[in-house]
N, C-alpha and C positions, 0 to 999 in steps of 0.2 A: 651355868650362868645364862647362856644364851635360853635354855628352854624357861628360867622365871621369871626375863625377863619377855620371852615371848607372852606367857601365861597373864602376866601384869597387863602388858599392851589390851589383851583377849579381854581382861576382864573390866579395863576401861572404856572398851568400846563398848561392853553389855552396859554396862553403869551408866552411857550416856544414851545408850539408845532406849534403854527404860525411863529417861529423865527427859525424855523429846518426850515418849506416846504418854506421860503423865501432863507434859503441861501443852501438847499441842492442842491449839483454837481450837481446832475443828471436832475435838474428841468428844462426843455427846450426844443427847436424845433431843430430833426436832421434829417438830409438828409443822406440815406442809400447810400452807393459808392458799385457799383458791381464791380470795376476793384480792389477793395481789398479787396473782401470777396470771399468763396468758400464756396459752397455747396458740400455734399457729395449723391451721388444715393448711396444706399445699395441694392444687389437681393441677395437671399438667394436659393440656388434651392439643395435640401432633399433626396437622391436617398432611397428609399422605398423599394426594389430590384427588380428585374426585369425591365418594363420597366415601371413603378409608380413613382411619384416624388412631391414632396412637396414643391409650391413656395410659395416665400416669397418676394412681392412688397414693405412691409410696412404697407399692410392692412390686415395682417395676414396671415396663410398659407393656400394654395389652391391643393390640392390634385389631382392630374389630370393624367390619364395614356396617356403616348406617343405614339400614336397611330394618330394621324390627325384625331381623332372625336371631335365634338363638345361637351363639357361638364359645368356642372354647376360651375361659382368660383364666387366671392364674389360679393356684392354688386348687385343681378341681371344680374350679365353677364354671357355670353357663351365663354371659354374657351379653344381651338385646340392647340395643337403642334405637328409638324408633321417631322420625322427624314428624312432630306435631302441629307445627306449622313454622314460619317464618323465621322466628327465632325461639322456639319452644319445642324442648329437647325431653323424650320419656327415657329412664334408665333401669334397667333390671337384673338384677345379680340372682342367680338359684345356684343350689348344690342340691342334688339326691332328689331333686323334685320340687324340693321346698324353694320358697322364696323367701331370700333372706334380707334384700331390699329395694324399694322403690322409689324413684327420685326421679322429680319433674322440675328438669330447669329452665329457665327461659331469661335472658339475656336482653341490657336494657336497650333502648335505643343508642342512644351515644357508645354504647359497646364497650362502657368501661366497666360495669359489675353485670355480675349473674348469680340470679337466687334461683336458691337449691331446697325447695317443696321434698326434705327427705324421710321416710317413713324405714325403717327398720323391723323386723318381724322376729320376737325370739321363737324360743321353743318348740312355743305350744302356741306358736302364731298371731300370741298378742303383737298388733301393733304398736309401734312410740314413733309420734311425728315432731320430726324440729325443722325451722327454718333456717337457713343458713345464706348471708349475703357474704359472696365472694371479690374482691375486687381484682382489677386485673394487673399486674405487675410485670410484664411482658409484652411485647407488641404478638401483635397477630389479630387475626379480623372472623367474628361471628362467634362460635364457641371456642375456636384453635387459640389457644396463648397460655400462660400463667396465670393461674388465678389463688389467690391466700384469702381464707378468712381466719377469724378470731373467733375459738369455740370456746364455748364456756366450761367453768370447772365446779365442781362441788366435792370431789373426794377429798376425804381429810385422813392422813394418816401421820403414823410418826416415824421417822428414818432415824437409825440409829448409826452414828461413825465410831468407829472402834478401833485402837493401834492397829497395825498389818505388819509385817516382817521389818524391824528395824523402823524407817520414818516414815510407811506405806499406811495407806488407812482403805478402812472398808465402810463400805457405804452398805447399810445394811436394811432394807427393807422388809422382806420376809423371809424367813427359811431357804426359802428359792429362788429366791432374787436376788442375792448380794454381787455388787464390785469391788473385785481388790483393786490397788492401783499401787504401782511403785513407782515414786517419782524419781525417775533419773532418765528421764525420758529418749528411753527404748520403746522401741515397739514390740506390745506383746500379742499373744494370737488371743481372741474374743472369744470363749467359748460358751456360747449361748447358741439356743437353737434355734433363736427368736431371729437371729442374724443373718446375712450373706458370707457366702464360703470365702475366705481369704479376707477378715474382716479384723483391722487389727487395732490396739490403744496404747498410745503414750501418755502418758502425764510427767508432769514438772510444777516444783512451786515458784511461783516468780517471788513472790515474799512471803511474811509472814501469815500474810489475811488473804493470799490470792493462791486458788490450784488453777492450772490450764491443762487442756488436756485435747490430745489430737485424735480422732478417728479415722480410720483408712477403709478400704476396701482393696484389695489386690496394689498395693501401694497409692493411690488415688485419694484423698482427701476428700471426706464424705462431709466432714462436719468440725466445728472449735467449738470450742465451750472454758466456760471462765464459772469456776465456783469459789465466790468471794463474801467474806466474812465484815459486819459493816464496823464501825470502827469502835463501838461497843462492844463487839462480840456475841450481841445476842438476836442478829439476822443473817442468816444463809442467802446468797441468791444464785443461782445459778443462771445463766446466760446462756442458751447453747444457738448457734446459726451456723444448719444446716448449707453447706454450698447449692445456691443456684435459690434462698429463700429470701425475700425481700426483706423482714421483720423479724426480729429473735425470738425461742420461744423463753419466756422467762417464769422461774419457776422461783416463791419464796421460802422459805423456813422459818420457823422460831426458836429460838431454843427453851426448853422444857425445865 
């Protein structure tokens, strides 16, 4: 008695849990729209005194004195800044020789924005030049403080959400890319290589049209994000604001 009625319990929780990933919102093929989402750039640049300085691209901080030498920063590259005058800063990234970019900022008088004259070099050494005005969102004086711009977007793809184990869903981009997520908000371990070591994600639904979801770093809270459904059902928007960003980066979807 007790193992059919076990057996019955077992097979109403499969029968409900297939009747969640059939009618949850979120289950579907969306097309990302660039003309209504925004990205945020963050630079973060550290004055150390003198003329030492601590940047911060996002890939963590790179210590380098201002001086126009070549010097060691992250990821295998060679790292120059060289004072151009007053408030007119050159920047030079190499690996293996090559130069992978060049960027001349210079900083307005009132010291609240700084545009960023930045050129990029792939391959085969073609250049692409964009300009970038940064504004400042942090106190500090000349180049040292916080600075965010708004970069522009034009890829367009389609994200595809899929059930995941019981009421989890996967966010499915490419072959290589996908996120599972189980919402019962544990922390689980990140495993991408794209990421920092001890880099972890929870998620939770707060209701029916809202997921939130926490990211960590060695228990430390890197970032929140809210990916919410609009009351149609047939826009995605994700919100995410990274700790220590002024502006969210906000990301759309349509559904297909």
């Amino acid at each position: 008695m007790f193992k059919r009625t076990f057996h019955l319990v077992l097979l109403a929780c499969l029968v409900m849990a297939t009747l969640w990933a059939a009618t949850d919102p979120f289950v579907g093929d969306w097309k990302f729209n660039p003309s209504r989402s925004q990205l945020i750039d963050v630079m973060k640049v550290e004055s150390l005194g003198g003329n030492k300085y601590a940047f911060d691209f996002g890939g963590g901080p790179e210590r380098i004195t201002v001086d126009g030498t070549d010097q060691q920063a992250v990821q295998g590259t060679i790292l120059s800044v060289t004072v151009e005058g007053p408030d007119s800063w050159k920047v030079v990234r190499k690996k293996d020789g090559r130069t992978l970019i060049n960027a001349k900022w210079k900083v307005s008088p009132d010291g609240n924005t700084l545009t960023d004259n930045y050129t990029e070099f792939g391959a085969n050494g073609s250049p692409s030049t964009v300009t970038y005005l940064y504004k400042r969102t942090a106190a500090g004086t000349g180049f040292a403080g916080t600075w965010e711009s708004t970069i522009p977007m034009t890829l367009a793809f389609v994200l595809q959400i899929r059930p995941y184990e019981g009421n989890g869903l996967s966010f499915i981009r490419s072959p290589h890319d996908t996120r599972n997520l189980k919402f019962d908000g544990k922390d689980y371990p990140v495993e991408d290589r794209g990421v920092a070591q001890g880099a972890t994600s929870s998620a939770r639904r707060v209701d029916e049209r809202t997921l939130e979801i926490i990211d960590k770093v060695n228990g430390k809270i890197t970032r929140t994000e809210r990916r919410e459904l609009s009351p149609d059902l047939k826009t995605l928007t994700r919100t995410v604001r990274p700790v220590g960003q002024h502006d969210p980066n906000i990301f759309v979807f349509e559904r297909q």
